[in-house]
SEVEXBA-733541 format. One line per field, with one value per residue (C-alpha): residue number from 1; residue in three letters; x, y, z. Coordinates in nm, 2 decimals, padded with zeros to 4 digits. Layout:
% residues N
i	[NUM | ...]
aa	[ALA | ...]
c1	[X | ...]
c2	[Y | ...]
c3	[Z | ...]
This chain:
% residues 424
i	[1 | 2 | 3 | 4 | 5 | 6 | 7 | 8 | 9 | 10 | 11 | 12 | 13 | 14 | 15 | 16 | 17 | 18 | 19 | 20 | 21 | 22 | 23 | 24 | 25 | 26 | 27 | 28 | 29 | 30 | 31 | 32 | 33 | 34 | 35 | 36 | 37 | 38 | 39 | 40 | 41 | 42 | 43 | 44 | 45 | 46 | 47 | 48 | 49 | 50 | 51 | 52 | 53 | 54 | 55 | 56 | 57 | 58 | 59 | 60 | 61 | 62 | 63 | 64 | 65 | 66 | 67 | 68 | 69 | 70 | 71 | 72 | 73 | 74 | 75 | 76 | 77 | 78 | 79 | 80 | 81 | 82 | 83 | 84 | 85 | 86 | 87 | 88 | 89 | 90 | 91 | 92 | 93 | 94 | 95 | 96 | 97 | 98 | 99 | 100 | 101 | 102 | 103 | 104 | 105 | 106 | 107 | 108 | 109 | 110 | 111 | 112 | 113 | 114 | 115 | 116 | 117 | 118 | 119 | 120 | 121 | 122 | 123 | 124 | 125 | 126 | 127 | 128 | 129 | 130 | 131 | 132 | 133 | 134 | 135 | 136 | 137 | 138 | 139 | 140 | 141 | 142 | 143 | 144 | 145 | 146 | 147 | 148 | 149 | 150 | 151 | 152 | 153 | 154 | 155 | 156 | 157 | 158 | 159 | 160 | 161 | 162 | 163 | 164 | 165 | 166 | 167 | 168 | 169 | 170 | 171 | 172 | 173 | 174 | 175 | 176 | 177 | 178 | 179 | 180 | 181 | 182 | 183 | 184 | 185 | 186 | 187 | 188 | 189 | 190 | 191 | 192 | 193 | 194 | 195 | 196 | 197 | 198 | 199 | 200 | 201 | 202 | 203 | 204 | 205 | 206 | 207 | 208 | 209 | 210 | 211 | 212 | 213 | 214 | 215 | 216 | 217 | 218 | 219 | 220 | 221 | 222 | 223 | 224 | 225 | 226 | 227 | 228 | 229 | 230 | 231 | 232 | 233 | 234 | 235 | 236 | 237 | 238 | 239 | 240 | 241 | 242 | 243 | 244 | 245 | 246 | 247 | 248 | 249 | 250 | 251 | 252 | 253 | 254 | 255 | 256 | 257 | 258 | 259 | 260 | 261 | 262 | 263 | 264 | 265 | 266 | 267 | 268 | 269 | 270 | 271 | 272 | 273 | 274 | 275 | 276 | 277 | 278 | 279 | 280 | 281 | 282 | 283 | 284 | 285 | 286 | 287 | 288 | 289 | 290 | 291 | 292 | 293 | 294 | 295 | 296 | 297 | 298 | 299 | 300 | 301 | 302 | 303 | 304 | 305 | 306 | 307 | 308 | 309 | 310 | 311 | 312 | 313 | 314 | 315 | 316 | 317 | 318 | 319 | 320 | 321 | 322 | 323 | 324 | 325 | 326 | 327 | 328 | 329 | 330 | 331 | 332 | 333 | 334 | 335 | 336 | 337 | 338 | 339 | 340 | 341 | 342 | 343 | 344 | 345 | 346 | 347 | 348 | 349 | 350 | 351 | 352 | 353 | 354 | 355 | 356 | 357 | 358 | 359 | 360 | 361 | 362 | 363 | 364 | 365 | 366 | 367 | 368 | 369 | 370 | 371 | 372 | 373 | 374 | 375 | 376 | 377 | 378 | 379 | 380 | 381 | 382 | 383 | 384 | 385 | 386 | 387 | 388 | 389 | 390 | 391 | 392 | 393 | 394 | 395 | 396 | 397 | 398 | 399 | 400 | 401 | 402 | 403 | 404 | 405 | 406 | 407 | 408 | 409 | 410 | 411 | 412 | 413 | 414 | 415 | 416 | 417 | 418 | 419 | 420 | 421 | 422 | 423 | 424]
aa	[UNK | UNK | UNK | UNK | UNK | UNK | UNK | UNK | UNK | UNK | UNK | UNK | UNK | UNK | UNK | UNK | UNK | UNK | UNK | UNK | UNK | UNK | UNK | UNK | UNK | UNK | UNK | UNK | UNK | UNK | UNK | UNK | UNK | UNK | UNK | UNK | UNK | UNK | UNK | UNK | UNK | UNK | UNK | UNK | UNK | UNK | UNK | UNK | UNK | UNK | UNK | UNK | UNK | UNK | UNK | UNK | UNK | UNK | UNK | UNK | UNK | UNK | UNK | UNK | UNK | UNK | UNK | UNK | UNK | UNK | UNK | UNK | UNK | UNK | UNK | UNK | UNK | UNK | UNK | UNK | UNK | UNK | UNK | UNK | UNK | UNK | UNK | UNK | UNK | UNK | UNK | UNK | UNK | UNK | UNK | UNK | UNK | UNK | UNK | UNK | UNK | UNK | UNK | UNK | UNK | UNK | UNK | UNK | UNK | UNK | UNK | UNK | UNK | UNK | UNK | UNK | UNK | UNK | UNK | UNK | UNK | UNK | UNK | UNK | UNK | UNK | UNK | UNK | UNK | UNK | UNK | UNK | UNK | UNK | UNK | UNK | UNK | UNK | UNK | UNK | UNK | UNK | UNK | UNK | UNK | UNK | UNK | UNK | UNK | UNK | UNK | UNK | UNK | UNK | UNK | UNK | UNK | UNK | UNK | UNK | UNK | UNK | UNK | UNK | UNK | UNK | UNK | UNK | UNK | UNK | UNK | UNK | UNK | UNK | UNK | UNK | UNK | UNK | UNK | UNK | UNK | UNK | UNK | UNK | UNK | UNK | UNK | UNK | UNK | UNK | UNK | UNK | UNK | UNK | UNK | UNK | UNK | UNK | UNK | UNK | UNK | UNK | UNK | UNK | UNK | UNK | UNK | UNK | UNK | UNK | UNK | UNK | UNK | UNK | UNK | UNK | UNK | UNK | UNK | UNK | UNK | UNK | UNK | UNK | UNK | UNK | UNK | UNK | UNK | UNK | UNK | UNK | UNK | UNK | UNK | UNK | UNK | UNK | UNK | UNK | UNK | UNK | UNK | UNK | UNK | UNK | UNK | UNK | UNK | UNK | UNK | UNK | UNK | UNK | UNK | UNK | UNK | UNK | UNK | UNK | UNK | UNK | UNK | UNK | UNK | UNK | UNK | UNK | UNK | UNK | UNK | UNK | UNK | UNK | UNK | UNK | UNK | UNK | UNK | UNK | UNK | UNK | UNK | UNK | UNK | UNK | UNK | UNK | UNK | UNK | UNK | UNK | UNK | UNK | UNK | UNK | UNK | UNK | UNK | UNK | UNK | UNK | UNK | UNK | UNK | UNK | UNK | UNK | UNK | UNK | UNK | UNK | UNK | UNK | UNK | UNK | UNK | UNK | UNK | UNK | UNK | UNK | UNK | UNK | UNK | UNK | UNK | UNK | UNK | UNK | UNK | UNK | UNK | UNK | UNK | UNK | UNK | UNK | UNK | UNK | UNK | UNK | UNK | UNK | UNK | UNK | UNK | UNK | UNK | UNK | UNK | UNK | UNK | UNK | UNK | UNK | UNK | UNK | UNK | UNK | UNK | UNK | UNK | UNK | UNK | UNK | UNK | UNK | UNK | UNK | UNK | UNK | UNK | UNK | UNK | UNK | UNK | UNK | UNK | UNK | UNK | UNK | UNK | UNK | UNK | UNK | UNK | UNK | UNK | UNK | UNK | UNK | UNK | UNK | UNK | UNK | UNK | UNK | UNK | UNK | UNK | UNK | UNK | UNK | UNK | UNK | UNK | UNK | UNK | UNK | UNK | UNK | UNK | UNK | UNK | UNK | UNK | UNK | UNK | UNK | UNK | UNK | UNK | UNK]
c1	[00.00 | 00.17 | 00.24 | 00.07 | 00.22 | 00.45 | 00.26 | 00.49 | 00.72 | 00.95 | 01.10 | 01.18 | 01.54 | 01.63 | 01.72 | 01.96 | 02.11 | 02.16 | 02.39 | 02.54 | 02.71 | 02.76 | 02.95 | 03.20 | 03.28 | 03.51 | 03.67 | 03.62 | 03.68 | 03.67 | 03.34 | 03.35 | 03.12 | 02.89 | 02.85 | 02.77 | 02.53 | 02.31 | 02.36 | 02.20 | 01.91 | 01.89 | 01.82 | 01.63 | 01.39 | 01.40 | 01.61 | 01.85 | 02.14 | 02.52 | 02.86 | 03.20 | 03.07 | 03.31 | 03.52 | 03.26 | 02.96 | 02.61 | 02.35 | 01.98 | 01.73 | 01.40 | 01.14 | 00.73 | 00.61 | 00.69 | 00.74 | 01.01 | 01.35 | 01.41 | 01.74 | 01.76 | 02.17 | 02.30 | 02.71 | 02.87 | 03.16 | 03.28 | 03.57 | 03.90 | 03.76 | 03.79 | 03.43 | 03.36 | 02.95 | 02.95 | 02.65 | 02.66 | 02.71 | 03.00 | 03.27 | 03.61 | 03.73 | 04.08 | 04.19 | 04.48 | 04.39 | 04.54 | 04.85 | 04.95 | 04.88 | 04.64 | 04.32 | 04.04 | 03.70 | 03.34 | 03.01 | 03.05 | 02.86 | 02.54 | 02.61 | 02.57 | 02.16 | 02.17 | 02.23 | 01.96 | 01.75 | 01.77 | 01.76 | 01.39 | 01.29 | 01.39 | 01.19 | 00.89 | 00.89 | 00.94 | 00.67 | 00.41 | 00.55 | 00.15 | 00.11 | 00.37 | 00.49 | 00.87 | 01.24 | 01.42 | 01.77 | 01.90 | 02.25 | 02.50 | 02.79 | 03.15 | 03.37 | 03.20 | 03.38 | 03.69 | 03.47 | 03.55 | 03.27 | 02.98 | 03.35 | 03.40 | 03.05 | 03.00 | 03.35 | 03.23 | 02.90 | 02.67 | 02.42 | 02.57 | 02.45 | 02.18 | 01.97 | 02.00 | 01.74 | 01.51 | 01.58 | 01.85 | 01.71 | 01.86 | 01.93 | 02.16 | 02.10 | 02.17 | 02.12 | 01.81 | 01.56 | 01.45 | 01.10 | 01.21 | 01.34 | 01.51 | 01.43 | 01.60 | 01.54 | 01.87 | 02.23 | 02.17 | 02.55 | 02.87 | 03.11 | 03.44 | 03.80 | 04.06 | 04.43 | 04.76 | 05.03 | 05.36 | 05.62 | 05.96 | 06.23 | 06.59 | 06.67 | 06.87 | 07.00 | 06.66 | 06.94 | 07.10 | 06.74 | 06.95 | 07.10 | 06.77 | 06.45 | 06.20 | 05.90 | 05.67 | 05.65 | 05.65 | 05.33 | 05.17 | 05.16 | 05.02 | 04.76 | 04.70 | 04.65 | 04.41 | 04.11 | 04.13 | 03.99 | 03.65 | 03.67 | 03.81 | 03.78 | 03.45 | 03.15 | 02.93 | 02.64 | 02.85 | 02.90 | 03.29 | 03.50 | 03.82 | 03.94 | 04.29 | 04.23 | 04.58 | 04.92 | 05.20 | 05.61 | 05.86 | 05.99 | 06.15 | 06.20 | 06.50 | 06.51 | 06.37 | 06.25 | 06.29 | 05.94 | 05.56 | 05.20 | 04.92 | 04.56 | 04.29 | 03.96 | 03.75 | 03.36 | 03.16 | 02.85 | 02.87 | 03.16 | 03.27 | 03.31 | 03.47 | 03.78 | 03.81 | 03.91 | 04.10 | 04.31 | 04.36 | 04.47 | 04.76 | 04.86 | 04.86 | 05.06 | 05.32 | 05.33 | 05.43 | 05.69 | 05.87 | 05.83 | 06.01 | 06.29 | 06.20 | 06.46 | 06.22 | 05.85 | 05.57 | 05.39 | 05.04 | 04.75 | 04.43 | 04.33 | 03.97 | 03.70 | 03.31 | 03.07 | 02.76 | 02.46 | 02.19 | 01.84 | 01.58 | 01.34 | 01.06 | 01.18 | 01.17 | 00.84 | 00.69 | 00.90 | 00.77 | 00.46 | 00.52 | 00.73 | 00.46 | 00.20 | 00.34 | 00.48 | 00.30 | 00.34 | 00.46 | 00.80 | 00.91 | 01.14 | 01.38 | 01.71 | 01.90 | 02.19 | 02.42 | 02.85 | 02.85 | 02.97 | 02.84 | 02.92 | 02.56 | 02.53 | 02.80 | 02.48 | 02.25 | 02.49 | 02.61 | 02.24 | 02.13 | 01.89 | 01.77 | 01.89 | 01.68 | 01.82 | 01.75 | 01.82 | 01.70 | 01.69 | 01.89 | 01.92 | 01.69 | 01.37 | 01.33 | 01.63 | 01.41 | 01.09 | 01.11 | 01.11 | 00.86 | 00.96 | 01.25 | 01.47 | 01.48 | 01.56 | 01.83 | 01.95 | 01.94 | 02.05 | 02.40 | 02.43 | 02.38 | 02.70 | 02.76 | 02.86 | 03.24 | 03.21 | 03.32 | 03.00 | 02.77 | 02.50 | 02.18 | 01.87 | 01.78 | 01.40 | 01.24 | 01.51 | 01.50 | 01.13 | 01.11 | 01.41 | 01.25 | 00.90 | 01.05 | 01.29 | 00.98 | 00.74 | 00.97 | 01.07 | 00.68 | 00.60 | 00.81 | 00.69 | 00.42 | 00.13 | -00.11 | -00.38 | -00.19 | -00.12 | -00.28 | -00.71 | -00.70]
c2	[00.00 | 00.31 | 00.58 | 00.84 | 01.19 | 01.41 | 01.72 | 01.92 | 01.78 | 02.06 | 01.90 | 01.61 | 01.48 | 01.73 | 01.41 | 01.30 | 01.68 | 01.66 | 01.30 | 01.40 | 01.74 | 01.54 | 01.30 | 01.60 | 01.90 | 02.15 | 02.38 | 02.76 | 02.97 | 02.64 | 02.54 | 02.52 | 02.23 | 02.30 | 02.66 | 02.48 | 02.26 | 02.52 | 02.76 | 02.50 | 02.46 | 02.84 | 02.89 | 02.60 | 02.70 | 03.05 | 03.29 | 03.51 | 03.40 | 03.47 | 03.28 | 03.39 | 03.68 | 03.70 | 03.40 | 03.12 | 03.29 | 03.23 | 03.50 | 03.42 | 03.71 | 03.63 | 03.91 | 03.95 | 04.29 | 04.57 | 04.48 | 04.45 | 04.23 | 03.99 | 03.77 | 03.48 | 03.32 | 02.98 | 02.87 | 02.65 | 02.52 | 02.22 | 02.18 | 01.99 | 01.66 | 01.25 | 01.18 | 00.88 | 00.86 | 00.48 | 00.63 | 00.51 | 00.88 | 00.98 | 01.16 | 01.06 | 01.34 | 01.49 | 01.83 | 02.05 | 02.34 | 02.71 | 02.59 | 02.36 | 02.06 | 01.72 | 01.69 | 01.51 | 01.72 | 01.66 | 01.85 | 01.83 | 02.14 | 02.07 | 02.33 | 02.08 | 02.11 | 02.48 | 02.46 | 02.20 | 02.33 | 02.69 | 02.53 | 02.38 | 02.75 | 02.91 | 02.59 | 02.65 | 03.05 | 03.04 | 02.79 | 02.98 | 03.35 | 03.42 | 03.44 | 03.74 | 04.04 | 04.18 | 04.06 | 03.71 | 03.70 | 03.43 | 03.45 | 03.11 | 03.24 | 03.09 | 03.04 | 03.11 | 02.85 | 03.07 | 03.38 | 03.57 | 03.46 | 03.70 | 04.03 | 03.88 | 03.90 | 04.27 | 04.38 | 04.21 | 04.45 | 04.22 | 04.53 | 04.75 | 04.48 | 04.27 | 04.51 | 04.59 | 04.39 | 04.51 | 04.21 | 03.91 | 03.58 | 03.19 | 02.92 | 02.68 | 02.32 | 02.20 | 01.87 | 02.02 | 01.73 | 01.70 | 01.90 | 02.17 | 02.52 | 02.74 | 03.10 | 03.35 | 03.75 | 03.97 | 03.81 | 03.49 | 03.39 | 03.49 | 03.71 | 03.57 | 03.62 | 03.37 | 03.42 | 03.28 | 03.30 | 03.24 | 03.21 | 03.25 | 03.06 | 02.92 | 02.56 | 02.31 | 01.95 | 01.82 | 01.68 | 02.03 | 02.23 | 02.49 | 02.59 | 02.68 | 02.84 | 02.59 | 02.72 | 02.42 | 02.50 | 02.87 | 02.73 | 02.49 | 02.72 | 03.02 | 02.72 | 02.71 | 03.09 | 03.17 | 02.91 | 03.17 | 03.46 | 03.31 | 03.19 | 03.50 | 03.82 | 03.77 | 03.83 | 03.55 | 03.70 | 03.76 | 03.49 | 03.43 | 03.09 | 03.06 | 02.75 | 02.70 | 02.47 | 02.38 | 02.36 | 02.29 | 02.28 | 02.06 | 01.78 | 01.49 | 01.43 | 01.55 | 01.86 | 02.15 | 02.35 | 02.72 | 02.80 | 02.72 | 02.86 | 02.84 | 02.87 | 03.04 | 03.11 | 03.36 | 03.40 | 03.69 | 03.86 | 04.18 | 04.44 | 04.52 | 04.17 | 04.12 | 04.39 | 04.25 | 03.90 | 04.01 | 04.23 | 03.98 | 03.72 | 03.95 | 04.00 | 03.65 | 03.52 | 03.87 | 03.82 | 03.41 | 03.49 | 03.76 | 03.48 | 03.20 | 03.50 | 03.43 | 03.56 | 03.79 | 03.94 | 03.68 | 03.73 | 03.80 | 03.78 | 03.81 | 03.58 | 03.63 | 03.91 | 03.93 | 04.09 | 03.89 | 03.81 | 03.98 | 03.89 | 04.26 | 04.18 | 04.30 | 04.14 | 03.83 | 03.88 | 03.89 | 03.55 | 03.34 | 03.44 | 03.32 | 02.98 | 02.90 | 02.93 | 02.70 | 02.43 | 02.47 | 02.62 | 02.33 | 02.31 | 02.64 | 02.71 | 02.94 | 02.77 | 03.10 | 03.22 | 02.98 | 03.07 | 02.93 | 03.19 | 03.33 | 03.57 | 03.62 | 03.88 | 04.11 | 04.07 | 04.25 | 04.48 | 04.61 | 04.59 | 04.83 | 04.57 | 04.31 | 04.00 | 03.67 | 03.37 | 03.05 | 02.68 | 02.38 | 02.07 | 01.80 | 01.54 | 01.18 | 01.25 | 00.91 | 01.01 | 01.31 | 01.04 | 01.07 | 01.43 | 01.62 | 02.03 | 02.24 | 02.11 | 01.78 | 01.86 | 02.06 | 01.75 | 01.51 | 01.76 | 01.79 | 01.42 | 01.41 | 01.46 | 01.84 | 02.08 | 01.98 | 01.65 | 01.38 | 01.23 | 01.49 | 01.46 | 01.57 | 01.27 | 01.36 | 01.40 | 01.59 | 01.80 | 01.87 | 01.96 | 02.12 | 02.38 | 02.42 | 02.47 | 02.72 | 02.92 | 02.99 | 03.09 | 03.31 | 03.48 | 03.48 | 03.73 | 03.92 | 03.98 | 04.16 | 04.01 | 04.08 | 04.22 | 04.46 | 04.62 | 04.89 | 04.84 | 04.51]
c3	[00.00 | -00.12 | 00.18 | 00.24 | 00.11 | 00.42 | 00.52 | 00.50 | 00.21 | 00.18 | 00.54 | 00.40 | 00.38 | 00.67 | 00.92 | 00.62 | 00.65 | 01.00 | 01.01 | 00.72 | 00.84 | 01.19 | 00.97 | 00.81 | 01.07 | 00.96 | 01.18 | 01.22 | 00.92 | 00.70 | 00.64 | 00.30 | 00.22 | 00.52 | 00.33 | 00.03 | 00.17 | 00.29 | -00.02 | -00.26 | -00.01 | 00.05 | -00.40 | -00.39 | -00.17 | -00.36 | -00.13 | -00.22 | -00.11 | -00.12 | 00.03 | 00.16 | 00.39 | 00.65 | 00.49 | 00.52 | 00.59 | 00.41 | 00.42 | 00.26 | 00.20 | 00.12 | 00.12 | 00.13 | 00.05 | 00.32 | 00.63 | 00.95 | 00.88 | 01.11 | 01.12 | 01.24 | 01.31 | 01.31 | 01.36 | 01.12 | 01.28 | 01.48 | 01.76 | 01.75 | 01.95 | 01.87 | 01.84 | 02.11 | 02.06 | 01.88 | 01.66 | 01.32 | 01.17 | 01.41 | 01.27 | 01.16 | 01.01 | 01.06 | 01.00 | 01.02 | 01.26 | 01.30 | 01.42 | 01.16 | 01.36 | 01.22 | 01.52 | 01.47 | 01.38 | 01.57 | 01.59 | 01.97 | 02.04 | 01.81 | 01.54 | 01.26 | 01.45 | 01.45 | 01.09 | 01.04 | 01.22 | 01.04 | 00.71 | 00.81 | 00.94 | 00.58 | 00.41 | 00.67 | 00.60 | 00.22 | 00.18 | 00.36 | 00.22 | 00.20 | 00.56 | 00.64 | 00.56 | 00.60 | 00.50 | 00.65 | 00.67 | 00.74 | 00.89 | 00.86 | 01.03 | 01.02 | 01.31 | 01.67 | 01.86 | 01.75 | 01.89 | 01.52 | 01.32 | 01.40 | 01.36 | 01.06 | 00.91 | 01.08 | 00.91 | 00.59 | 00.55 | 00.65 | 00.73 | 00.53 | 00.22 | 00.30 | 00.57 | 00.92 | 01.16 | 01.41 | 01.58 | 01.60 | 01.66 | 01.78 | 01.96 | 02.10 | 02.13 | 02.50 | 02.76 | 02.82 | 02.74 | 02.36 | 02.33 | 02.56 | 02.49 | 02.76 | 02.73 | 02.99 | 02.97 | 03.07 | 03.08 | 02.93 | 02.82 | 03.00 | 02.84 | 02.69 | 02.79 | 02.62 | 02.75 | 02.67 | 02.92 | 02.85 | 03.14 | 03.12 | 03.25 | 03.23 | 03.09 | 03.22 | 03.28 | 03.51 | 03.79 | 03.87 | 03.92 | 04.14 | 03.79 | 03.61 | 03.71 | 03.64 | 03.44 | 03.48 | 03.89 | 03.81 | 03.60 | 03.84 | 04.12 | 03.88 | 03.78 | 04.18 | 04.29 | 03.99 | 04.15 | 04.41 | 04.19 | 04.18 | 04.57 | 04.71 | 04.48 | 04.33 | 04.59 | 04.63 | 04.47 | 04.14 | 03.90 | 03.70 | 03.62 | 03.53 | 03.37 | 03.26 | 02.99 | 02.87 | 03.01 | 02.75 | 02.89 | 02.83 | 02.60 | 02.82 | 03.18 | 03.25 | 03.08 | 03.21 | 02.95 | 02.94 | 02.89 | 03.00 | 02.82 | 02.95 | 02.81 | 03.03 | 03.00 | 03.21 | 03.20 | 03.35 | 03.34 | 03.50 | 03.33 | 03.69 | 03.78 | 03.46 | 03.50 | 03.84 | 03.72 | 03.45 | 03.72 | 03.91 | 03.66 | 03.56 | 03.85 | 03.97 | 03.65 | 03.68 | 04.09 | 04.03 | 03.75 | 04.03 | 04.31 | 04.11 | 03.98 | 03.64 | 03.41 | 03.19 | 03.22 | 03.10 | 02.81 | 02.84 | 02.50 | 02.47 | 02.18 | 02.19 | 02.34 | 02.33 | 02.55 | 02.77 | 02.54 | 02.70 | 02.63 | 02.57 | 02.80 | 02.59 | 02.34 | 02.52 | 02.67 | 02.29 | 02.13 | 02.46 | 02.39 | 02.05 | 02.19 | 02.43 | 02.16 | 01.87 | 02.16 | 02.46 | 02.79 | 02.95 | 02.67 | 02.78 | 03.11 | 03.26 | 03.28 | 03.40 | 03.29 | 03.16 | 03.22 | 02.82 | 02.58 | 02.24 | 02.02 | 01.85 | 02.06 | 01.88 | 01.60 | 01.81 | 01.89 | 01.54 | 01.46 | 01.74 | 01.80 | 02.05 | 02.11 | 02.22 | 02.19 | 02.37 | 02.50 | 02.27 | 02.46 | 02.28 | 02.55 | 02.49 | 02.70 | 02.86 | 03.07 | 03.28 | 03.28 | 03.62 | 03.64 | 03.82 | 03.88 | 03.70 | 03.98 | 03.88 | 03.50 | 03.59 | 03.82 | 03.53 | 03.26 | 03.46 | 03.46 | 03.06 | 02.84 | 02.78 | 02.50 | 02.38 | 02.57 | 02.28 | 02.36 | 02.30 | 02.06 | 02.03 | 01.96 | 01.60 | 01.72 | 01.84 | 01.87 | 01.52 | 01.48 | 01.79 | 01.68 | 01.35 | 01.52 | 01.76 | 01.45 | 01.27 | 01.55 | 01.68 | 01.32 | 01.24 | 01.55 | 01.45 | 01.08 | 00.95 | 00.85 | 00.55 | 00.73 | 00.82 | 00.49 | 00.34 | 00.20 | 00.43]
C-alpha cells in the first residue's frame, strides 16, 4: 500500500542533513562544504542567497512585501575533539587546525543542529510566504567556537549589504531534554576572555634544578593561585569561572624546558566583575613569574573578546509568547543564565537591535521520565553529556522539529502580516 504523502514535504530529507554534516565537521573559518550545503538549499527553496561573507559565511534574503527584517543566526563550525558517541554517523574526520597541527573534527557542540534546524525555518517560512509580511535573513555564520565569526561577518558588511534587523534571533542546542526550549530574559550567556600566558624561565639539565628556574612549577603554582579569583575576589552573589584549559612545557623528563604557556579562559556577566578578574589574573601570573625570579617578564595575549549576550526583555516577553504558543506552555522554562559563551550577541549589537536567543533541549527525554519540577531537570541535565564532551549529541527528534518549530514561531511574531497592509 503506497504511503501516504508528508505534510509538509518541503521538510523532507532534513534528518539526512543533520547525520550527514555530523559526519563532516570542519573547523572555524573552513566550512567550506557546510557553506555549500546550505547555499543549494537556501536557492532551492527560492532565497537570495550569497557565500563567503566574512570567509565562510552564508546569508539568505527572502522578502514579502513591506514589512520588519528579522534575522535569524546559526554557527557553522565544529571543535578539535575524537568523536567517542559509537552512533553510526560519528565523525572521523581529521583536520589541520590554525597551528599547523592534524586533530580530529566533531560537531561536539550541536552546530551541525543549528544549521539543520535553520535550514527547516527558511523551508517552513518560504513555503508559507503568503502568511507574512517583512524581510528574513537568514544568517550562517563561520567560526564562533573561534569567537571571530559573527566580527567577521560585521567587518564584511553584513548590514551595510543585506539590511540591518530590528531584531537578532537563535538558539543553541543543550542537555536540556528534547521537546524543551530554555528561554532567559537579561544576561543569558557569560562574556568571553581567552588568555595565553607564556612564562619564562631558564633551561637546564633536570638533575642540577638549582642551575635553572624551572617554568613548569613557576606554571603549576600560577595554575593554583588563579582558582582563588572566583573563591576570594568575586562576591558571592557575582558569577565568574576561570578555567585553565591547557598547560603545555617541556619535551622529556629530565630537561627543564625554558618555557611554559598556558591557556585560560574567564567568563563573567557583570563588566565590573569582569575587569576584576581580568586584574587579578595579571597579576597573579606577573606576581608568580617575580616569586620563582623568572629571568624575563611573562607574556600576556588576549586571543579572543566578546561581551555577555543579553536577552531585551521586551523582546523576550513577545517571542515566549510566541514559543509557548506554537509548543506549549509546559515546553518552555527558565534555565538562568548559563557561564556558556556566544558571540551572536555582537549581531545585536552592530544591529542596534535586541537579542533573544534560547536553549533547545537535545538530551533523549526518557532520561528526565522521572522528572517532576524544574529542579529535577536541571539534576538530570547535569548528569547528561555536555557541550564539547566527545560524547555529546543531540537525539535527532524531536530536537529537530522542535528547533525548526521554535525558529519559525519566533521569526513569524516578528513579521508583519497581510492584514496589516494597506485596504485590508
Amino acid at each position: 500500500m503506497p504511503s501516504s504523502p508528508s505534510p509538509r514535504p518541503h521538510l523532507d530529507g532534513l534528518a539526512e542533513v543533520y547525520r550527514d554534516l555530523h559526519t563532516h565537521p570542519e573547523l572555524a573559518f573552513a566550512e567550506h562544504r557546510t557553506a555549500r550545503i546550505v547555499a543549494e538549499r537556501l536557492r532551492a527553496a527560492g532565497y537570495e542567497t550569497t557565500t563567503g561573507v566574512g570567509g565562510t559565511g552564508v546569508v539568505g534574503v527572502l522578502r514579502s512585501g513591506e514589512g520588519p527584517t528579522v534575522a535569524v543566526r546559526a554557527d557553522m563550525d565544529a571543535l578539535p575533539v575524537r568523536e567517542q558517541t559509537g552512533l553510526p554517523y560519528a565523525s572521523t574526520a581529521r583536520a589541520t587546525d590554525t597551528d599547523g597541527r592534524e586533530v580530529p573534527v566533531m560537531h561536539a557542540c550541536g552546530h551541525d543542529m543549528h544549521v539543520t534546524c535553520l535550514l527547516g525555518a527558511a523551508a517552513e517560512l518560504a513555503a508559507h510566504r503568503d502568511t507574512w509580511r517583512g524581510t528574513v535573513l537568514l544568517v550562517f555564520q563561520p567560526a564562533e567556537e573561534l569567537g571571530g565569526g559573527a566580527r567577521a561577518m560585521i567587518d564584511d558588511g553584513l548590514y551595510e549589504r543585506f539590511g540591518r534587523p530590528e531584531v537578532v534571533l537563535g538558539q543553541h542546542v543543550s542537555p536540556l531534554p528534547a521537546g524543551f526550549v530554555g528561554l532567559h530574559a537579561g544576561p543569558a550567556f557569560a562574556a568571553a576572555d581567552s588568555l595565553r600566558v607564556v612564562l619564562h624561565g631558564r633551561g637546564g639539565h633536570g638533575s642540577r634544578p638549582e642551575a635553572c628556574v624551572d617554568p613548569v612549577l613557576m606554571a603549576a603554582a600560577t595554575v593554583q593561585r588563579l582558582q582563588g579569583v572566583v573563591a576570594r575576589e568575586v562576591a558571592g552573589t557575582s558569577t565568574a569561572v576561570v578555567t585553565v584549559g591547557a598547560l603545555h612545557a617541556g619535551t622529556k623528563p629530565n630537561i627543564i624546558p625554558d618555557r611554559a604557556e598556558l591557556l585560560l579562559s574567564v567568563r563573567t556577566f557583570e563588566p565590573e566583575v569582569r575587569e576584576t578578574v581580568l586584574r587579578a589574573v595579571e597579576r597573579i601570573v606577573r606576581g608568580e613569574a617575580a616569586a620563582s625570579g623568572a629571568p624575563r617578564e611573562p607574556e600576556i595575549a588576549y586571543t579572543e573578546s566578546f561581551p555577555a549576550v543579553v536577552n531585551d526583555p521586551a523582546a523576550c516577553d513577545r517571542t515566549r509568547h510566541a514559543l509557548t504558543e506554537a509548543l506549549g506552555a509546559s515546553r518552555l522554562v527558565d534555565p538562568g543564565p548559563a557561564t556558556g559563551s556566544e558571540d551572536v550577541g555582537l549581531l545585536a549589537q552592530a544591529a542596534g537591535a535586541p537579542c533573544v536567543y534560547w536553549l533547545l533541549g537535545g538530551a533523549d527525554p526518557t532520561a528526565f521520565a522521572s522528572a517532576r519540577t524544574f529542579e529535577d531537570l536541571a539534576k538530570v541535565a547535569r548528569s547528561q553529556p555536555s557541550n564539547h564532551s566527545p560524547h555529546f549529541a543531540p537525539v535527532v527528534e524531536p530536537t529537530l522539529s522542535t528547533g525548526i518549530t521554535a525558529l519559525t514561531a519566533a521569526a513569524r511574531t516578528w513579521l508583519g502580516s497581510p492584514k496589516d497592509e494597506p485596504g485590508r
